[in-house]
C-alpha positions as a Python dict, from the first residue, in 0.01 Angstrom:
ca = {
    (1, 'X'): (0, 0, 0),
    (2, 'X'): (209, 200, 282),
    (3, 'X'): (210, 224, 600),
    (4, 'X'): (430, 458, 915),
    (5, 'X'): (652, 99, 865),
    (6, 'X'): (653, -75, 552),
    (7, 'X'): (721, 106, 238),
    (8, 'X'): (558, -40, -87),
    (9, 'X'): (745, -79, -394),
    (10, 'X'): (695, -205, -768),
    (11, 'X'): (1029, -362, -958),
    (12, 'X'): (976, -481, -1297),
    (13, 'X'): (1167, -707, -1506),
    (14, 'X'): (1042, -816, -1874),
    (15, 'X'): (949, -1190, -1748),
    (16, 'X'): (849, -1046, -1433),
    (17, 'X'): (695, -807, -1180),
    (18, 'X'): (725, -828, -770),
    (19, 'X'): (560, -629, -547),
    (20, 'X'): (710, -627, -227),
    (21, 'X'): (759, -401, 92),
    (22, 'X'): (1068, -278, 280),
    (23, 'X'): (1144, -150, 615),
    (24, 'X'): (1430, -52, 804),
    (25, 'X'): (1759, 127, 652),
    (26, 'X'): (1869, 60, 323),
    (27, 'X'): (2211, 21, 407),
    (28, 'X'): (2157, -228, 657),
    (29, 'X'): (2237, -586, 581),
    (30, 'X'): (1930, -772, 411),
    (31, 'X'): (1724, -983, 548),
    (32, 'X'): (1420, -1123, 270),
    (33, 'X'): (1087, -1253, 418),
    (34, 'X'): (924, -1556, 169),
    (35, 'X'): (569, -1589, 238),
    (36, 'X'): (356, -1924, 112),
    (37, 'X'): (-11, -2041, 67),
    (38, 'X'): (-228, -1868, 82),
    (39, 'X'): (-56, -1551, 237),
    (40, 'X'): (74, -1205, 156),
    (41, 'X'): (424, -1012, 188),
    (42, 'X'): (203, -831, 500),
    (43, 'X'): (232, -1177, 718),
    (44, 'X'): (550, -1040, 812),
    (45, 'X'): (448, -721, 945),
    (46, 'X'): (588, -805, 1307),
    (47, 'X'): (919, -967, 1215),
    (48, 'X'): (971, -661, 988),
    (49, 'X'): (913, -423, 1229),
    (50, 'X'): (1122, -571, 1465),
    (51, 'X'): (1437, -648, 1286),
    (52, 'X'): (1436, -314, 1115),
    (53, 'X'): (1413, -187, 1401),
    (54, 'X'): (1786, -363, 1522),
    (55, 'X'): (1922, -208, 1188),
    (56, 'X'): (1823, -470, 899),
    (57, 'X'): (1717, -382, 554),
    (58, 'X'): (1419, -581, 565),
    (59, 'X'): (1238, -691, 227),
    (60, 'X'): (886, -876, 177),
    (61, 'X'): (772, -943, -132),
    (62, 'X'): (422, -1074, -304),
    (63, 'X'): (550, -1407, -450),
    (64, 'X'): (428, -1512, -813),
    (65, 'X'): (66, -1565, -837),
    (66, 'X'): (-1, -1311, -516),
    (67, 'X'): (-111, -990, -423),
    (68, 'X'): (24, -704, -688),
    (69, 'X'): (283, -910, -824),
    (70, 'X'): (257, -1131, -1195),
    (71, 'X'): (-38, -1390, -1205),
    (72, 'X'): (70, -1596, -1531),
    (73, 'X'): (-266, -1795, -1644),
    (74, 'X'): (-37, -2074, -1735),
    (75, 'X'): (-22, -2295, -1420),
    (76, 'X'): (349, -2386, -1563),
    (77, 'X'): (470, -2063, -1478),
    (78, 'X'): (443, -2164, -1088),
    (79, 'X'): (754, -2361, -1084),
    (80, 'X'): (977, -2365, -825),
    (81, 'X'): (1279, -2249, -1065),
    (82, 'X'): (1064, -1968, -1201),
    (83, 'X'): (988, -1837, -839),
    (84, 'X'): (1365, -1879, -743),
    (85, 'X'): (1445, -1646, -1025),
    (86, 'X'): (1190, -1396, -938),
    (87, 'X'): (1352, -1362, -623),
    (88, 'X'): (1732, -1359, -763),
    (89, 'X'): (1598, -1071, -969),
    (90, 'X'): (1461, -920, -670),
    (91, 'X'): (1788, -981, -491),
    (92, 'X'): (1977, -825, -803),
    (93, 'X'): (1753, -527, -775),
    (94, 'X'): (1859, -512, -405),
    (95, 'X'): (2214, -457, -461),
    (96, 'X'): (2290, -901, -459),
    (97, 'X'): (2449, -866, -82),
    (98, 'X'): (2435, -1187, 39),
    (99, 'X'): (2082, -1208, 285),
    (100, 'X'): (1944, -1380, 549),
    (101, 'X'): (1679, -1542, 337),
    (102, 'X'): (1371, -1627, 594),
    (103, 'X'): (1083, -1832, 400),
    (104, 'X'): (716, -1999, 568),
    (105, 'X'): (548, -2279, 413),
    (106, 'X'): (620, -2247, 12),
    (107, 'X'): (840, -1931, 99),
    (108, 'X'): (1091, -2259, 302),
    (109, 'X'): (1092, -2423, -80),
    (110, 'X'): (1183, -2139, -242),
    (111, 'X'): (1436, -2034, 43),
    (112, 'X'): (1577, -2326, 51),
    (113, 'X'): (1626, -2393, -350),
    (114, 'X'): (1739, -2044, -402),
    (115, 'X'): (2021, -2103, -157),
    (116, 'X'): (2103, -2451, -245),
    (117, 'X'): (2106, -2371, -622),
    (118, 'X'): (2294, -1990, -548),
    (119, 'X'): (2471, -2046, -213),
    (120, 'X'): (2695, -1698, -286),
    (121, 'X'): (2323, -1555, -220),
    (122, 'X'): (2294, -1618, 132),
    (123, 'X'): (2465, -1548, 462),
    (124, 'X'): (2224, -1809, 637),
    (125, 'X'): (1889, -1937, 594),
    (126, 'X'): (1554, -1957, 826),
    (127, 'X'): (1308, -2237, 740),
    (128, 'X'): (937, -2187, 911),
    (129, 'X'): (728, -2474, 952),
    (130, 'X'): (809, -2671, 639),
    (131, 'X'): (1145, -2842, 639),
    (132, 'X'): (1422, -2829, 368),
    (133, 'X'): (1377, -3146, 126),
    (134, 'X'): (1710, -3207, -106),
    (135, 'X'): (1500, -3387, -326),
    (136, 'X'): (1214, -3147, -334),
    (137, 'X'): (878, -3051, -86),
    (138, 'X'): (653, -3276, -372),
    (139, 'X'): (427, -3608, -293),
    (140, 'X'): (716, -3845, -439),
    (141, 'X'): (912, -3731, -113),
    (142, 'X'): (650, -3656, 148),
    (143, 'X'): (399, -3978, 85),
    (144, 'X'): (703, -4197, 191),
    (145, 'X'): (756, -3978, 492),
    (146, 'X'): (394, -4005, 658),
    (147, 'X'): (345, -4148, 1009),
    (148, 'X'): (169, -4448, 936),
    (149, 'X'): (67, -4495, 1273),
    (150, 'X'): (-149, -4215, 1212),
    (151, 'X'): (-249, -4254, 904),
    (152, 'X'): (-276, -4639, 775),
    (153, 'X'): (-205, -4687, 393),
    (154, 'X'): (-524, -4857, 359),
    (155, 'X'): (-695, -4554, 455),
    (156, 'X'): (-478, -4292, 373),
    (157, 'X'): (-235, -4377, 88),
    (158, 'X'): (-169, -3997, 63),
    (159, 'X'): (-125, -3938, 468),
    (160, 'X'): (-207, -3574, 567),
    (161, 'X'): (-103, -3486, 202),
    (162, 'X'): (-420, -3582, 73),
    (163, 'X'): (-537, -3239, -29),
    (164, 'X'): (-241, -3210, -231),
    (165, 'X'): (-323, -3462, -434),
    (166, 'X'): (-663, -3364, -458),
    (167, 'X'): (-527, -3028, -628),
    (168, 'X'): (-390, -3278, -916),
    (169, 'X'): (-676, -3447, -951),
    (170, 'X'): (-936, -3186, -934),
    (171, 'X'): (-754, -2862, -940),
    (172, 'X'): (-1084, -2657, -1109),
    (173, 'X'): (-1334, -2753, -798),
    (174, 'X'): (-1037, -2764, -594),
    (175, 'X'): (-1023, -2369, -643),
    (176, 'X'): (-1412, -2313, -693),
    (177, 'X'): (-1445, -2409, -368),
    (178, 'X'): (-1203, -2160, -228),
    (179, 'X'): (-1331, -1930, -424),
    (180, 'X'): (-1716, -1942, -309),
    (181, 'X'): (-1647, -1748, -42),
    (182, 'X'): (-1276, -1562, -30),
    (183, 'X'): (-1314, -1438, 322),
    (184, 'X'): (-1484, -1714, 486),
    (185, 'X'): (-1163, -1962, 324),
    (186, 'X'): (-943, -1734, 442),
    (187, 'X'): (-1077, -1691, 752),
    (188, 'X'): (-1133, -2087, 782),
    (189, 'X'): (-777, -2129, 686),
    (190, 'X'): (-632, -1899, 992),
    (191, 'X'): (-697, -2109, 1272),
    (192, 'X'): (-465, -2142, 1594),
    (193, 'X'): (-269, -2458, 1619),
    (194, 'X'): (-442, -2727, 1891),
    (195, 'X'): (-162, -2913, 2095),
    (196, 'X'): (-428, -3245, 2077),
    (197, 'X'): (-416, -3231, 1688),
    (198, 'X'): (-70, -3365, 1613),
    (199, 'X'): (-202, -3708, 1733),
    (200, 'X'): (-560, -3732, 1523),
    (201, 'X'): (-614, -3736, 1132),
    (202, 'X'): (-579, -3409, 1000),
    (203, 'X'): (-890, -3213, 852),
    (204, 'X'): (-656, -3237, 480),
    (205, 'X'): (-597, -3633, 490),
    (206, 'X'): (-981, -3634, 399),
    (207, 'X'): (-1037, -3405, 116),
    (208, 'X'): (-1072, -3646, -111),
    (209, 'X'): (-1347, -3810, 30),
    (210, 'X'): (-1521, -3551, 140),
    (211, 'X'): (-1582, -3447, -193),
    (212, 'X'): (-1341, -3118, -134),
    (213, 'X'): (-1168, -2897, 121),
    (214, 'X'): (-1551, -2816, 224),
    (215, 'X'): (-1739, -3125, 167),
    (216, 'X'): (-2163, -3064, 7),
    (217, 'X'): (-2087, -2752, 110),
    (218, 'X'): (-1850, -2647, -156),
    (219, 'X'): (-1778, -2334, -1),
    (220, 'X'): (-1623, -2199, 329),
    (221, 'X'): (-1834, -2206, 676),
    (222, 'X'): (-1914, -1866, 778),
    (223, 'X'): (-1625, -1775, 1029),
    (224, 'X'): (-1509, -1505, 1169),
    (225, 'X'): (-1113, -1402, 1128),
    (226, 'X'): (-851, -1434, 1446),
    (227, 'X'): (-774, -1101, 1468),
    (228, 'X'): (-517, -1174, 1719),
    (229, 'X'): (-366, -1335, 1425),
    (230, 'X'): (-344, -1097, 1149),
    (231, 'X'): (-414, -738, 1249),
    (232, 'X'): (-753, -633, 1102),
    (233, 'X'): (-617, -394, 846),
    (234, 'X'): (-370, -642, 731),
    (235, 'X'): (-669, -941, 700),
    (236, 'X'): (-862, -702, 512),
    (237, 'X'): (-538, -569, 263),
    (238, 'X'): (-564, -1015, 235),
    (239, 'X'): (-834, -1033, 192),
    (240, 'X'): (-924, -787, -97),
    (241, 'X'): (-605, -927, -270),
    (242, 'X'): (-743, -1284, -310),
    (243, 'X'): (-1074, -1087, -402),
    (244, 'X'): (-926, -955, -694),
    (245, 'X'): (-733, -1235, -812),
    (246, 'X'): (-923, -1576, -640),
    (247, 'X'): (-745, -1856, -552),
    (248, 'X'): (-636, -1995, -854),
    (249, 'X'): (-266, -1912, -900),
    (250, 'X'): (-178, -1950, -558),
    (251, 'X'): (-300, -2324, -568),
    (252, 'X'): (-117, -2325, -918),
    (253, 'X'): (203, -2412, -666),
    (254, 'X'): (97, -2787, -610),
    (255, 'X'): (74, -2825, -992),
    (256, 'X'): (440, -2893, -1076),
    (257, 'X'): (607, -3194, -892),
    (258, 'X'): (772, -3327, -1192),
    (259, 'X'): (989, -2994, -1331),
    (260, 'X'): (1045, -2900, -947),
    (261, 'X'): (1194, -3213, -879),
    (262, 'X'): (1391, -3199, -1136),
    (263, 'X'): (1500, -2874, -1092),
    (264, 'X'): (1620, -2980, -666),
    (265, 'X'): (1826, -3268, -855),
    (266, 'X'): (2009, -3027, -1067),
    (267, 'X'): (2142, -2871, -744),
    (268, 'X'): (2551, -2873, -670),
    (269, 'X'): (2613, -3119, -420),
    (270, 'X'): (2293, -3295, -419),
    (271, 'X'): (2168, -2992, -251),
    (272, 'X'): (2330, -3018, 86),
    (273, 'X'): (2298, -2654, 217),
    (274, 'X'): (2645, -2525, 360),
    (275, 'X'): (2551, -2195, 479),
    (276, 'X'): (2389, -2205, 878),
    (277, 'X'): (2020, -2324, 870),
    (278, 'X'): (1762, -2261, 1137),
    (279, 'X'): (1428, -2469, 1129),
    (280, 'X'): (1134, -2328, 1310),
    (281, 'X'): (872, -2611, 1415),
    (282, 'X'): (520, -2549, 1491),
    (283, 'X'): (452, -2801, 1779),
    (284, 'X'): (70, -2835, 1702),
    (285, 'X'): (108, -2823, 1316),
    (286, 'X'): (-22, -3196, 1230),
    (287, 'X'): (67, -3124, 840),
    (288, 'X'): (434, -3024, 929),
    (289, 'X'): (571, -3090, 1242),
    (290, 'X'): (933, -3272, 1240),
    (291, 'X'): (833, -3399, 1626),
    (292, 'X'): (799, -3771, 1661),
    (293, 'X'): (838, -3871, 1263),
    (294, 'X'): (1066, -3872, 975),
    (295, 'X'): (949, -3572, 793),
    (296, 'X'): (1293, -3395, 895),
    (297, 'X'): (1489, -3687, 858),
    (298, 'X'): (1616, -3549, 456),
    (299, 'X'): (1663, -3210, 595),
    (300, 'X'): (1916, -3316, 874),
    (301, 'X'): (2124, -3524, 625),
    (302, 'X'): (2126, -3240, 406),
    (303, 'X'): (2194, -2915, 577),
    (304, 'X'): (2586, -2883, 762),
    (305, 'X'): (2481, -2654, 1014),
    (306, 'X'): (2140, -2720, 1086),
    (307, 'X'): (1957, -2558, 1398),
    (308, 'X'): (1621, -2631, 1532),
    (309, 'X'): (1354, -2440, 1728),
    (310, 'X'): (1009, -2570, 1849),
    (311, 'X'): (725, -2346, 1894),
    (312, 'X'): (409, -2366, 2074),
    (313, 'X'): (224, -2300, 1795),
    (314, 'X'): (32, -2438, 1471),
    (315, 'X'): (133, -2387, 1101),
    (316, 'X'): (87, -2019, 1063),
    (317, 'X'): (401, -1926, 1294),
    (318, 'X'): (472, -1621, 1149),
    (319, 'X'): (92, -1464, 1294),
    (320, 'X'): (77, -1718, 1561),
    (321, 'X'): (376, -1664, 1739),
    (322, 'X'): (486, -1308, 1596),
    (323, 'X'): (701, -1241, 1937),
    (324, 'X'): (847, -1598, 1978),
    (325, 'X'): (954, -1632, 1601),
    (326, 'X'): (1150, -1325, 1597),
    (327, 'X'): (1286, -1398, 1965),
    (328, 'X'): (1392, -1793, 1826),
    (329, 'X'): (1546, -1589, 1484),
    (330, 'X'): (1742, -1343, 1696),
    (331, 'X'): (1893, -1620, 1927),
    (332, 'X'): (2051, -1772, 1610),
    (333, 'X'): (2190, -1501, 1435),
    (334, 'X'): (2502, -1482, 1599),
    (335, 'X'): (2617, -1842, 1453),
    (336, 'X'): (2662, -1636, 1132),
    (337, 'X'): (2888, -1418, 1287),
    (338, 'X'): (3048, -1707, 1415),
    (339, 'X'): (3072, -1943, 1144),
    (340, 'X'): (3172, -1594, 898),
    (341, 'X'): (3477, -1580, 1164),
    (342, 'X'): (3537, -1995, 1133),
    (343, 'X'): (3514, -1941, 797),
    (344, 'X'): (3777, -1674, 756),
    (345, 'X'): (4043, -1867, 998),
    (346, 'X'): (4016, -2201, 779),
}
């Protein structure tokens, strides 16, 4: 896969192979893009371009379980701790400079374990829609966290984090499902955020009942993609991806609350992250937004230097709100410069 902007590159490592793609001079200080579920190192196209652009080495891979990158069969390879040392390798391979590590959805876990557990490997770290948890983004911590005025414990016991549970229960039909129809889930999946959603039970507090993600159906609605979203090559390169591998690694993720927790608790300092922190909210992103409950509550006890931007936007900020994410990373860059020269008078 190349393109006039992103190179594509292969590094192996006996345990493991990434895929990723790189733009901008190689000389330039590093910035990595971390994508999450169910996406592809391309959902960065537009913050690539435009920071490489301003000079930065920019670097995107597949994660585990994605794209051209290792697909282990064993659903215990998709730790947390495995990812975070695919991406030390990764960073190794790089020349190990500390980066500005930028992660959405799972791609915020991994960011944010890789630089609580390896600190030295980051200059400063960018959190997109889901928020830093010291004690690990798993249903232990987030059931206790859901807005019970939305979602009563009678009726929802799981909150909007019902879907996740459904994975543990019924992972096989869980991924069937998604796998009926690859384009029509993924096409399903990319929807626009909706500013009246925040408020009513979302679509994944019901899976369970429903029988699945798509009820009877047990496959995906025929819909057609958001172009305005992902650019239509760039759907289709995600497409044929998830094609050729299904769903079933990718949803692998949600499999492994008990090793990943105990891999957050083995953190230095309880994993309180030292190094500058931005947190991008989606606004209209009932699963994750920070707004008006305690689901960032843990993540402002833990970080030292924690700043936070709202977007008008759902989950899927990096597509939704390609301009305004790289606009809300740019304005906080120069508090690294600043707290490097704090840093150095102390």
């Amino acid at each position: 896969m190349s393109t006039s902007t992103l190179t594509s590159r292969i590094f192996s490592k006996p345990r493991h192979t990434t895929h990723y793609v790189e733009s901008g001079p190689a000389d330039g200080p590093l910035m990595m893009f971390l994508h999450g579920w169910p996406e592809l190192c391309l959902i960065w196209r537009a913050q690539m371009e435009a920071f490489a652009a301003r000079g930065w080495h920019c670097v995107a891979p597949d994660m585990r379980g994605y794209g051209r990158s290792s697909a282990p069969a064993d659903v215990n390879s998709y730790t947390i701790e495995n990812i975070v040392a695919d991406m030390a390798e990764l960073h190794d391979h790089l020349g190990g400079m500390p980066a500005i590590w930028v992660g959405h959805d799972w791609g915020s876990v991994v960011a944010g374990e890789l630089v609580a557990h390896a600190p030295q490997r980051s200059r400063g770290v960018v959190l997109v829609s889901v928020p830093y948890f010291p004690s690990m983004n798993a249903l232990p911590t987030l059931v206790p966290l859901v807005d019970r005025a939305i979602y009563p414990a009678d009726q929802y016991p799981d909150g909007q984090w019902d879907y996740y549970r459904y994975y543990n229960t019924h992972f096989a039909s869980a991924v069937a499902d998604l796998d009926a129809d690859k384009a029509d889930s993924l096409a399903s999946i990319y929807r626009r955020g909706d500013p009246a959603s925040v408020t009513r039970v979302a679509a994944n507090a019901e899976v369970t009942r429903r029988g699945g993600r798509f009820g009877e159906a047990h496959r995906a609605p025929p819909t057609r993609p958001d172009l305005a979203l992902w650019p239509e090559a760039d759907f289709a390169a995600l497409v044929r991806a998830f094609e050729e591998h299904g769903f079933r690694a990718p949803c692998a993720w949600y499999l492994n609350d008990a090793a990943n927790i105990d891999y957050a608790h083995r953190a230095p300092n309880g994993g309180r992250l030292s190094v500058p922190v931005l947190f991008v909210n989606g606004d209209y992103d009932p699963m994750n937004t920070i707004k008006g409950n305690q689901l960032g509550d843990p993540m402002r006890a833990a970080c030292a230097d924690l700043t936070v931007k709202s977007l008008p936007g759902g989950h899927w900020l990096p597509v939704e709100c390609k301009e305004e994410l790289v606009e809300a990373i740019s304005a906080w860059l120069p508090r690294i410069v600043q707290t490097a020269i704090q840093g150095e008078g102390a």
